[in-house]
N, C-alpha and C positions, 0 to 999 in steps of 0.2 A: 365520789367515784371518778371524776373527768376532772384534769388540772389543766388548764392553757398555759400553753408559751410560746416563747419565740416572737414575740410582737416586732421585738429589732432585727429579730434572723427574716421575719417576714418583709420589714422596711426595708432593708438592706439587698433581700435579692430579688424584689421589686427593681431597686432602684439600679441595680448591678445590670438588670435582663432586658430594662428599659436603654441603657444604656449599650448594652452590646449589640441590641437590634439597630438603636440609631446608627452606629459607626457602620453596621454592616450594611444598611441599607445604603446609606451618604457614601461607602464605598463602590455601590453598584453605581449609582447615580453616576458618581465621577468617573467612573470607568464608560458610562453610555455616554457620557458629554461628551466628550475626550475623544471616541471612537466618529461620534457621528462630525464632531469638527473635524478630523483628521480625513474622514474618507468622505463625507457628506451622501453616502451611498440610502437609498431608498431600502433597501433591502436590508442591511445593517440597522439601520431604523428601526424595522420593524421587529427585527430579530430580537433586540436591546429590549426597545418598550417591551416582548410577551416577556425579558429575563427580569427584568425590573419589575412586573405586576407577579410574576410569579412568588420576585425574594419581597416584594409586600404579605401578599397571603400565607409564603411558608411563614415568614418573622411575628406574624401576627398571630399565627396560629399556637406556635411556638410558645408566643407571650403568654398567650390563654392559658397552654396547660405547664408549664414549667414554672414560670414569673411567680405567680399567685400563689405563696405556699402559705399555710400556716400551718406549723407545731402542735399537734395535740397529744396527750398522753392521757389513756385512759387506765382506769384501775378495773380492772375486769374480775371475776369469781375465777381464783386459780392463777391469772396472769395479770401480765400488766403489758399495754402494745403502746407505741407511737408509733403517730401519723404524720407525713407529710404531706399535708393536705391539698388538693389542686383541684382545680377545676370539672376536671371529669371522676374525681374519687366523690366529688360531694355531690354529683349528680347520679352516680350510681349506689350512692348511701341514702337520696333521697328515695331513692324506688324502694330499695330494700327497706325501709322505716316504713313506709305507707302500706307496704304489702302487709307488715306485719302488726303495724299499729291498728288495722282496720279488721284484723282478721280474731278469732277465738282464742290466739296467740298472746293476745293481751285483754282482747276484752270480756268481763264476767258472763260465766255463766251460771246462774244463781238457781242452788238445787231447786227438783221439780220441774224445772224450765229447760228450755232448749232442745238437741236430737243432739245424742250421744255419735250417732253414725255420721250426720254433717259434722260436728266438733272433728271426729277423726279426718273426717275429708277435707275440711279446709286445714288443719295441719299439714294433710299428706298435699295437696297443693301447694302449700308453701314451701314446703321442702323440696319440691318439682322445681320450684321456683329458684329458690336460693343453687340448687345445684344443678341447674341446667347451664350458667354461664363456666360453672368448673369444668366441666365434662365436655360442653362442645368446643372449648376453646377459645370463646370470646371472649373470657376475661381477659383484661389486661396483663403483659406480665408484672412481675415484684415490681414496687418502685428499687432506688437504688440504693436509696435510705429509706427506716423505717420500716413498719408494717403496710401491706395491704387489706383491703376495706374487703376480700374478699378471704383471706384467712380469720378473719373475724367470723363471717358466715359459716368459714367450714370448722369453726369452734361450734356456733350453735350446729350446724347438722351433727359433727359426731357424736358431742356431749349430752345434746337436749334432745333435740327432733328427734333422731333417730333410734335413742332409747327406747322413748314413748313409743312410739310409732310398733315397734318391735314386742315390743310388751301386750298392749291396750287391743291392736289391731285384729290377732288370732284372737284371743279372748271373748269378747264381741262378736268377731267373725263363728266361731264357737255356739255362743248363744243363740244368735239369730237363725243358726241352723238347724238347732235343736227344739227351737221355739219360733216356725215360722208366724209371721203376724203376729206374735203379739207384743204387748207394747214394753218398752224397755224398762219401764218401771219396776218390771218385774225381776228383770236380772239382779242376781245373787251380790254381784258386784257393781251394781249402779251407784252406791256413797264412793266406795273406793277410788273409782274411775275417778271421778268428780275432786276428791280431795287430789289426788294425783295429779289432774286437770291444774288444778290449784297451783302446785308445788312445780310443775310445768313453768308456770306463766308467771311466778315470781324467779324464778330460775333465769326466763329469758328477758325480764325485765331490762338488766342493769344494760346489756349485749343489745336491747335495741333503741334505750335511750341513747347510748352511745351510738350507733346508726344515726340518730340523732345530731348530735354534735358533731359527727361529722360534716353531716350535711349542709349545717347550718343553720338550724333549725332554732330560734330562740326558747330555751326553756322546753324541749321538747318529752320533758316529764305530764306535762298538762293534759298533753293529747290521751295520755293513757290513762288520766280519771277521770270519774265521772265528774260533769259537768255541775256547775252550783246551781244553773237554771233548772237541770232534771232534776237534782235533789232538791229543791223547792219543790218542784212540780208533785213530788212523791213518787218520781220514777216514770211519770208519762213519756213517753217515747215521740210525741205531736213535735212537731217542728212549727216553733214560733210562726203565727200568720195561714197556718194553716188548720182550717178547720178540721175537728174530727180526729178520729183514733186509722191509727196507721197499725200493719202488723208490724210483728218482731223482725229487727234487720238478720239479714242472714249473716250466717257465720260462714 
């Protein structure tokens, strides 16, 4: 699914960006030399030193998000994106993996078990989530090259999320109103949801491992099965060191 590249495009304008901060700063430098020999003024001093700490923080800032690239190309259901990957694209790829690694989005819910109503709600939560940076404007814009890390998301909202959500949420909504109290078991369509549920969460698999890789997350396939400790254990949900049975984590 995910192929890397660019390892030389990454060394290269590393070493390009490293370089063009140096000249420009060594340029300020010698211009503040320069001015405070010539005039020796107190005032010009001081003026120099705030322009000089200033072109430190912007150059360094700069380095942080520009310098640091790497190349990713992922194989996506449908499409195919690249990345040029920086600094603040893989910190906001890490939130959006965690939101959804930890959510019913990816993790099983195995018939008989769970709340069909929370399932829908921590979906419709994440989709709050993934589309509140679109809509109020905080995302970043485009990079200049490449995809960004937030048209990825607005793949999963239109193609996945929003289907489900659109489908599953009246239905339900439906039941519950025609059968106040009683328990979901009962609904007509509680397998269906379920397999659907299913077909959901392999759907968004491939779109948040890739969230993954972006991020930089080593092998971020792992986080999304289950553990070889739980499947020894036969499914106990106890946390190593901790005595005693814990409830079901929430979705």
């Amino acid at each position: 699914m995910t192929v890397r590249r660019g390892r030389g495009v990454n060394n290269g304008l590393r070493t390009a960006g490293r370089a063009a901060v140096a000249a420009a700063l060594g340029a300020v430098v010698g211009i503040a030399a320069y001015s405070i020999a010539q005039t020796g003024g107190r005032l010009l001093s001081v003026v120099v030193g705030a322009v000089l700490g200033l072109a430190l923080v912007l150059g360094a800032d700069l380095y942080r998000r520009s310098v640091q690239l790497t190349e990713l190309r992922l194989v996506l259901p449908g499409s195919e994106m690249t990345f040029q990957v920086n600094t603040d694209m893989r910190q906001a790829a890490l939130r959006m993996f965690f939101q959804a690694a930890t959510r019913v989005a990816t993790r099983p819910l195995d018939d008989g078990s769970g709340n069909l109503r929370e399932a829908l709600t921590s979906l419709k939560t994440l989709f709050d989530m993934y589309r509140e940076p679109l809509e109020s404007g905080t995302a970043p814009p485009p990079p200049r090259d490449g995809d960004s890390v937030h048209e990825l998301v607005l793949d999963i909202l239109n193609f996945e999320l929003a289907p489900f959500l659109a489908t599953w949420h009246p239905r339900l909504r439906a039941f519950e109103e025609a059968h106040p109290g009683e328990d979901e078991s009962a609904w007509e369509l509680n397998a269906e949801f379920r397999q659907a549920l299913r077909e959901l969460q392999r759907n968004l698999r491939p779109y948040v491992i890739g969230l993954g890789e972006i991020a930089g997350i080593r092998d971020p396939e792992r986080h999304l099965r289950r553990s070889g400790w739980q499947g020894a254990r036969g499914g106990s949900a106890t946390v190593p060191g901790q005595g005693g049975t814990r409830g079901a984590a929430t979705i």
